[in-house]
C-alpha positions as CSV (number, residue, x, y, z in Angstrom):
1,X,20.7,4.8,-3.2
2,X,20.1,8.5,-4.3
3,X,18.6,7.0,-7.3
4,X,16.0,5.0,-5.3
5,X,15.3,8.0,-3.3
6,X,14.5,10.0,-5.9
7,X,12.2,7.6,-7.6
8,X,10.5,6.7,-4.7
9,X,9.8,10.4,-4.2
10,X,8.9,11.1,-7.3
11,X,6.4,7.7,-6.9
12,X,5.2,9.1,-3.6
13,X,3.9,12.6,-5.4
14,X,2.6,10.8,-8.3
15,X,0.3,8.2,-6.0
16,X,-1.0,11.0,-3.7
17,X,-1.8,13.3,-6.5
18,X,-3.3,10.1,-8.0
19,X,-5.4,9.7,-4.8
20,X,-6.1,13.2,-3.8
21,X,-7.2,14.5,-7.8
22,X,-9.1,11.6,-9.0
23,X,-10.3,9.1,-6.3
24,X,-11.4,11.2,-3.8
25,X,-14.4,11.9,-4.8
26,X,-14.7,8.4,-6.6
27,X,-16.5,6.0,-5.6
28,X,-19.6,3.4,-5.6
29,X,-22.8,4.3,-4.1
30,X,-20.0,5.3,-1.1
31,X,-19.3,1.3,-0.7
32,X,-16.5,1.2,-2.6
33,X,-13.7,3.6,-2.8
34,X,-10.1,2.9,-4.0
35,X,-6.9,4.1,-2.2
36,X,-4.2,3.2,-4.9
37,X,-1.7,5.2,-2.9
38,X,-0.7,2.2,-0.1
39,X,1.3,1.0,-3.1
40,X,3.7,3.4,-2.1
41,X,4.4,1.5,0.9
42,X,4.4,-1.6,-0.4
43,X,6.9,-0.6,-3.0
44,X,9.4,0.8,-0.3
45,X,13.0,-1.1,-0.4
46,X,12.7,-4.1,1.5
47,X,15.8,-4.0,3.8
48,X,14.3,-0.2,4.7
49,X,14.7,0.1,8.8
50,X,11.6,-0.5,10.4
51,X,11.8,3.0,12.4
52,X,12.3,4.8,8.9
53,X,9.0,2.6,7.5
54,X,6.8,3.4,10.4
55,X,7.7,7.3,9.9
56,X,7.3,7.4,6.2
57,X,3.9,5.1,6.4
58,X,2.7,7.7,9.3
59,X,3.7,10.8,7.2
60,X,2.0,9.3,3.8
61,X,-1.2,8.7,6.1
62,X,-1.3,11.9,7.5
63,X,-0.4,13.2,4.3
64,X,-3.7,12.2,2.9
65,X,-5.4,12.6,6.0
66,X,-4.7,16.3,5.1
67,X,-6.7,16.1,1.9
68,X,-9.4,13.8,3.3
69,X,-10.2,16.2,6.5
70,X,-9.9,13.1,8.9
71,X,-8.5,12.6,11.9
72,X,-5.7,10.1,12.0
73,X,-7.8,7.6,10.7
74,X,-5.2,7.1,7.0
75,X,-2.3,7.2,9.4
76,X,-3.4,4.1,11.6
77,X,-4.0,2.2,8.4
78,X,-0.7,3.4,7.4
79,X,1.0,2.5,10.3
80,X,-1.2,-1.1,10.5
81,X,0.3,-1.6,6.7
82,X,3.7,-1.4,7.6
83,X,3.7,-3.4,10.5
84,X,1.6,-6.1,8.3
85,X,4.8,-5.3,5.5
86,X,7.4,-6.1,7.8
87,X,5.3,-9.0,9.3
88,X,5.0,-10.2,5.6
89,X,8.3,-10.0,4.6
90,X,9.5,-11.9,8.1
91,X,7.8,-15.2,7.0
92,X,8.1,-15.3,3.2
93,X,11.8,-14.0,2.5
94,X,15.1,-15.2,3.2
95,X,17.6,-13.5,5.2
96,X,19.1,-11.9,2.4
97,X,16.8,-10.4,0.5
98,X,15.1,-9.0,3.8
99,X,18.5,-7.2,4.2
100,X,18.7,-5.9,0.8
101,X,17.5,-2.6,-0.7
102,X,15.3,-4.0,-3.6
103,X,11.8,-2.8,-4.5
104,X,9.6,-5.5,-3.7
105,X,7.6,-5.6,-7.7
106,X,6.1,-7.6,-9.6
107,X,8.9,-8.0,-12.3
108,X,11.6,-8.0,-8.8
109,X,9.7,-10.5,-7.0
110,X,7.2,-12.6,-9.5
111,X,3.5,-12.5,-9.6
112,X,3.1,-15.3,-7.2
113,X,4.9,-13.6,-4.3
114,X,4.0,-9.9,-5.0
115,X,0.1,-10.8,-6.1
116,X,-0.1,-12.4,-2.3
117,X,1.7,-9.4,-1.1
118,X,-1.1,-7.0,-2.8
119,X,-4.0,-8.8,-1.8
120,X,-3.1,-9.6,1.8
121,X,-1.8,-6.0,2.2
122,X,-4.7,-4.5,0.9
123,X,-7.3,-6.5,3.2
124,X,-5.0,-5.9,6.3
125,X,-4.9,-1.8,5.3
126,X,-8.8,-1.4,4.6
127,X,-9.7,-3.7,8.0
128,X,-8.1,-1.3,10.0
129,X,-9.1,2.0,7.7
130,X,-12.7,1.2,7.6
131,X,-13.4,-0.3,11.7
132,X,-11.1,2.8,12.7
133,X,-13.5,5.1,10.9
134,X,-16.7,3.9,11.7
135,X,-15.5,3.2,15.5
136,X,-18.8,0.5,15.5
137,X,-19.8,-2.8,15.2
138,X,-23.0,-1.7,14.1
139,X,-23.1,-1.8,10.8
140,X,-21.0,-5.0,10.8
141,X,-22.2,-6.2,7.1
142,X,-22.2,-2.6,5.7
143,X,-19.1,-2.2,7.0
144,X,-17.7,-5.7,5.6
145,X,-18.8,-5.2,2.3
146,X,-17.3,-1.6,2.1
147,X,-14.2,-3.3,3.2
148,X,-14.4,-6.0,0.4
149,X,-15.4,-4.0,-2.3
150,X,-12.8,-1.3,-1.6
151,X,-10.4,-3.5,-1.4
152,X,-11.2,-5.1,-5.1
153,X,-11.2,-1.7,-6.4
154,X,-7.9,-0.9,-5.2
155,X,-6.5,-4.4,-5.6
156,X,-7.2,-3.9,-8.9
157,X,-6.1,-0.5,-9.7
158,X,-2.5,-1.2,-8.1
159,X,-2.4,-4.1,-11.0
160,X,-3.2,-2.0,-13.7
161,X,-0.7,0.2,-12.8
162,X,2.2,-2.6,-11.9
163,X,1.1,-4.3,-15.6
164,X,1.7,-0.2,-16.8
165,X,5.0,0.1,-14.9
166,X,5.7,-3.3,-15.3
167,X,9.9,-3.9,-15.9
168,X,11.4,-7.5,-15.8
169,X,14.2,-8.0,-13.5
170,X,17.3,-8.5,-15.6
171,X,18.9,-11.4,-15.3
172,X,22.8,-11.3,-16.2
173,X,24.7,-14.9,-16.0
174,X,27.3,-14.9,-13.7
């Protein structure tokens, strides 16, 4: 457990500096911008309590909303993504595995499984991010196609990096 915790710490520091240093001021024609960080999140043990994931999502959004100079509008999208997480995890894992500490990966889980996970995360994250910031139904389609191409960007960039950090779960016979 303390080696987890240190790893996911160290992950945390590494995705917001990530976020903060390079992709703030990234972007396409301000349509697209990616938010890599929300894989720390995702990659949060599994059989974590849903108090202690709704406090670590809201920190890690107000976290960035530091950096960002908004008001609260990372941490809703935060806390949206980790009610979606445990939502997601309800319906497509057995009783076990909800209970246990793993790291839901791509080498843990399969590329199936944790592709799905990615993708539906990632829509569920920038829905709330983008309507919460522009507050509008205005600028439906503008605001649509920032979602979607944001999303791509960040979908991704959170490959790249699981093909990078990729490790295959070892399989010992019993």
């Amino acid at each position: 457990m303390n080696n987890n915790l240190i790893s996911n710490i160290i992950r945390f520091l590494i995705l917001i500096f990530i976020q903060v240093g390079l992709f703030k001021n990234m972007g396409y024609y301000s349509l697209a911008t990616p938010f890599p960080y929300i894989l720390f999140i995702l990659l949060l043990p599994i059989g974590l309590s849903n108090f202690m994931l709704f406090v670590i999502a809201l920190l890690t959004g107000l976290t960035v909303d530091a950096f960002y100079d908004s008001v609260g509008v990372h941490a809703a999208a935060c806390v949206a993504l980790a009610w979606f997480r445990i939502f997601f995890h309800r319906i497509t894992l057995d009783i076990d595995a909800q209970e246990s500490l793993n790291t839901p990966s791509w080498g843990n889980m399969g590329f199936k499984w944790f592709g799905t996970y990615v993708v539906l995360s990632t829509l569920a994250h920038h829905i709330v991010l983008f309507f919460v910031e522009v507050f509008s139904f205005k600028n439906f389609l503008n605001t649509l196609s920032s979602i979607v191409l944001s999303s791509v960007f960040t979908i991704v960039l959170i490959f790249i990096i699981g093909i990078v950090t990729y490790r295959r779960k070892s399989r010992l016979a019993s």
